[in-house]
N, C-alpha and C positions, 0 to 999 in steps of 0.2 A: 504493500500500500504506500510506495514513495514519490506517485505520481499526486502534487499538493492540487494541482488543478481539477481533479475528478470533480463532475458535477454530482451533487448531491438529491435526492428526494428524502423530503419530509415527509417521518410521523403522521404530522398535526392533522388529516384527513381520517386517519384509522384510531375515533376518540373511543370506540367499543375495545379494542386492545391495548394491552401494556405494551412500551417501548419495545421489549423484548421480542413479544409475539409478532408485532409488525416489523420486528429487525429482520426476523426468522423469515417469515414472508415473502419481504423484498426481498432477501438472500438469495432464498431459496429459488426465487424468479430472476436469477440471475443478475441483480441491482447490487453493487458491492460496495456502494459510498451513500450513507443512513444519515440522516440527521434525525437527531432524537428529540423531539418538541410535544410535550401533553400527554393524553394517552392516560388509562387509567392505573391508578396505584396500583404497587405491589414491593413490598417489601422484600419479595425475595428476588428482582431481575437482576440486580447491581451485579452480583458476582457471575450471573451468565454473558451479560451484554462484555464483561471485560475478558472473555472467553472467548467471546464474537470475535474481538479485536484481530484475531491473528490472522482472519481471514477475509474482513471488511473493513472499509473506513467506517467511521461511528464518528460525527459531530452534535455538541449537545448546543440547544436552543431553547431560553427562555425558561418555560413553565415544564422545565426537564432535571432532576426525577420528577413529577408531581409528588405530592405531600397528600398524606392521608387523610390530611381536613385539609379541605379546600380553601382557596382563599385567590385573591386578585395581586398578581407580584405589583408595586406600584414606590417605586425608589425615591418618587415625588413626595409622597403623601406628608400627610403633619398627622397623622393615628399614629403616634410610637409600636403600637402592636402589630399595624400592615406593615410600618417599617422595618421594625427588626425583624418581622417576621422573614421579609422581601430582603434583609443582607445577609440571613443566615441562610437561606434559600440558592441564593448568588455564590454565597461561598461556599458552599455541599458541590453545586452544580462545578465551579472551578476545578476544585478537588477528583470532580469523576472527572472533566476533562484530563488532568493530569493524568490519572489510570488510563484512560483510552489512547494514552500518546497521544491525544490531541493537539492544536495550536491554539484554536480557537473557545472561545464562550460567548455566543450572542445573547443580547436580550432587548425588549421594547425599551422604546421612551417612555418617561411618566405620564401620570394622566392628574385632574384637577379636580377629580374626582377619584373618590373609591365605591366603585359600585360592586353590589353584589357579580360573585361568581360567574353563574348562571347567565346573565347579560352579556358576556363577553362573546365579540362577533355579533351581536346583536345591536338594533338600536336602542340606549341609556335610556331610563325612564330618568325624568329631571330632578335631580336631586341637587345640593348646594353645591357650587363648584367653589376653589380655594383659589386665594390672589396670585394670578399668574406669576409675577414676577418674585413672589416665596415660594411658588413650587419650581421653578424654576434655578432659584439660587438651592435651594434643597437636594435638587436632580444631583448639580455640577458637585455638591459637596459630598452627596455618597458616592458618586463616579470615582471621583476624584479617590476616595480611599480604596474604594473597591479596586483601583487600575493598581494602586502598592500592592493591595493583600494576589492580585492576579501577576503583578509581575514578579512577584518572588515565590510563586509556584509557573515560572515559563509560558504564561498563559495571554494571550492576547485579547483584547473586550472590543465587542464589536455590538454599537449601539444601530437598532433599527429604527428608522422611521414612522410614527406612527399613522393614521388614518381617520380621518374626518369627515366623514358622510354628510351629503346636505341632509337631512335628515336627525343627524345628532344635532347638527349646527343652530338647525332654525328649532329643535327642541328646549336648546340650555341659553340661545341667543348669543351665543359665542362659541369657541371653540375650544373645547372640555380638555384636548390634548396637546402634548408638548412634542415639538419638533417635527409637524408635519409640513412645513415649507420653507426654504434656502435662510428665509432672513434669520429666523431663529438660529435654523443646524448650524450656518455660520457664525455666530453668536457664543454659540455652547461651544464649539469644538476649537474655537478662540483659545480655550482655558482647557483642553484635556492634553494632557500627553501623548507620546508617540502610539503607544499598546493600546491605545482606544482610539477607533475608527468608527465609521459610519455603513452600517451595512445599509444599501439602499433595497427597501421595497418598491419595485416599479412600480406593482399592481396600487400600495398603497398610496404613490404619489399622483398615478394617475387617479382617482378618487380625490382627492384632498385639493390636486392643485384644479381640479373642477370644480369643486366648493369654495375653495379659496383663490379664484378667477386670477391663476397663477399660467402661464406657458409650460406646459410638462416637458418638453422639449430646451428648451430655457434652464428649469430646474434640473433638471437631471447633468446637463451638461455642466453645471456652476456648484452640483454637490458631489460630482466625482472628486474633487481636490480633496473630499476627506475620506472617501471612498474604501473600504478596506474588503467590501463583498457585495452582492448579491443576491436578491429573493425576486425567484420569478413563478410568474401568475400573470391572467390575464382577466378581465373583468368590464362590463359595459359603461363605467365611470363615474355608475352611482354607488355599488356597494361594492366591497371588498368579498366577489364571491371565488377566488379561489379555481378561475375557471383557466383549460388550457391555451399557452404560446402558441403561435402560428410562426410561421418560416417568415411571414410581414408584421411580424409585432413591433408595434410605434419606436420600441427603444432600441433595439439592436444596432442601427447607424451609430449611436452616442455613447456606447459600453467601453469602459477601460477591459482591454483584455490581457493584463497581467497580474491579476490577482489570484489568490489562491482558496478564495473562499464564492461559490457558486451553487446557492440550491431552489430546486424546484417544489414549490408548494404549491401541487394542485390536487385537490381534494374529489375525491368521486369516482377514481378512474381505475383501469384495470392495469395491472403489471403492464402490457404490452403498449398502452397506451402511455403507460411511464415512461417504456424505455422508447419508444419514438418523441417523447420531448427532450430526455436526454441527448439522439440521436441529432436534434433540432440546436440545440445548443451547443451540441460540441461542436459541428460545422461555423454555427454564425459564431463564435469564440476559436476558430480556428486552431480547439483541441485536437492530440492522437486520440482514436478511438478505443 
């Protein structure tokens, strides 16, 4: 597994199975670069999934192990219980990075809210949102610690994009989330060190910079400078559904392609339909096969 450019397929579609069982899965259907995102608990996968390892890539993402009580990761928040919950969470997840030989540890931007569970991928019911500019100083100070406790386990933090539906937007009358377009990302990543990057969600920007009457094309071009990977998905630019790339997907012309972190989250589809977007990407990224 020393080829760093493998594209990856996400978990995050197979929320009926533990990471393990969809590792097993995809394996098994000949997919051999996992990213592990969601998925239901299970206390005993940890010592198989690093079992896995000798014979697939495994990268961890987000809300990866899941925790036995549920809960919304949110690095923003001012609830000291979401929070500590969200560093201790961050740091478990590092740690298995480290056992899988990994590089990488992604995870979302904060949010301005802490909404229930449940909600998530869904649109917020309106609940109180917190003052932009102290979740936002909040984000940069746990990052900020999180990129030390990550770069003395070798491990690189790769922050994503979040996503803003009109829909959320015209519910809470602003925008409930942090760093879903350039002026912010630029803003934040002002102040981060080298080991944290910006993993771009296409699917999510294209969403957001259509609520946020932003140029996707514009944007995307202008947050490559902080760039350190990849989430692809495609979707009709109202919701973030998770739908698949075409060989003419809007961002392909604007893609930095020498980075080492590349995966596909698309939700609903069969092995074989996997690996023809694999197939799809490694062409327009001018991978070996």
């Amino acid at each position: 597994m020393n080829n760093k450019k493998k594209i990856s397929i996400s978990t995050g579609g197979f929320k009926n199975l533990t990471g393990l069982q969809a590792a097993k899965f995809l394996s098994n259907n000949k997919i051999d670069c996992i990213e592990l995102s969601g998925g239901k608990y299970s206390k005993d996968q940890l010592k198989s999934l690093i079992q896995l390892k000798k014979k697939i890539r495994l990268r961890v993402h987000n809300y990866f192990p899941p925790p036995q009580i549920p809960f919304v990761l949110n690095l923003a928040s001012n609830n000291k219980k979401i929070l500590n919950r969200s560093i201790s969470h961050i740091k478990n997840s590092i740690k298995l990075v480290k056992k899988l030989d990994g590089e990488y540890y992604s995870f979302h931007a904060g949010f301005r809210v802490d909404p229930n569970f449940k909600l998530l991928g869904q649109n917020f019911k309106k609940i109180d949102m917190m003052d932009r500019e102290k979740c936002l100083k909040n984000f940069s100070q746990q990052v900020l610690k999180i990129s030390k406790f990550a770069k003395k386990h070798n491990v690189k933090i790769l922050i994503e994009n979040n996503v803003c539906s009109k829909k959320n937007f015209e519910r809470f009358g602003d925008n409930p989330f942090l760093l879903t377009n350039y002026k912010e990302i630029k803003k934040f990543f002002k102040k981060m060190p080298k080991n944290v990057r910006l993993l771009i969600d296409v699917a999510h920007l294209k969403v957001s910079t259509k609520t946020e009457k932003f140029d996707p094309i514009k944007s995307l071009t202008q947050m490559n400078k902080f760039a350190g990977g990849y989430h692809f998905s495609d979707n009709d630019g109202k919701t973030d559904s998770n739908k698949p790339i075409k060989n003419n997907s809007w961002f392909f012309p604007y893609l930095k392609k020498n980075l080492n972190y590349y995966s596909a989250e698309i939700y609903n589809e069969n092995p074989r339909k996997l690996k023809q977007q694999i197939k799809i990407l490694n062409e327009k990224l001018s991978f070996k096969k």
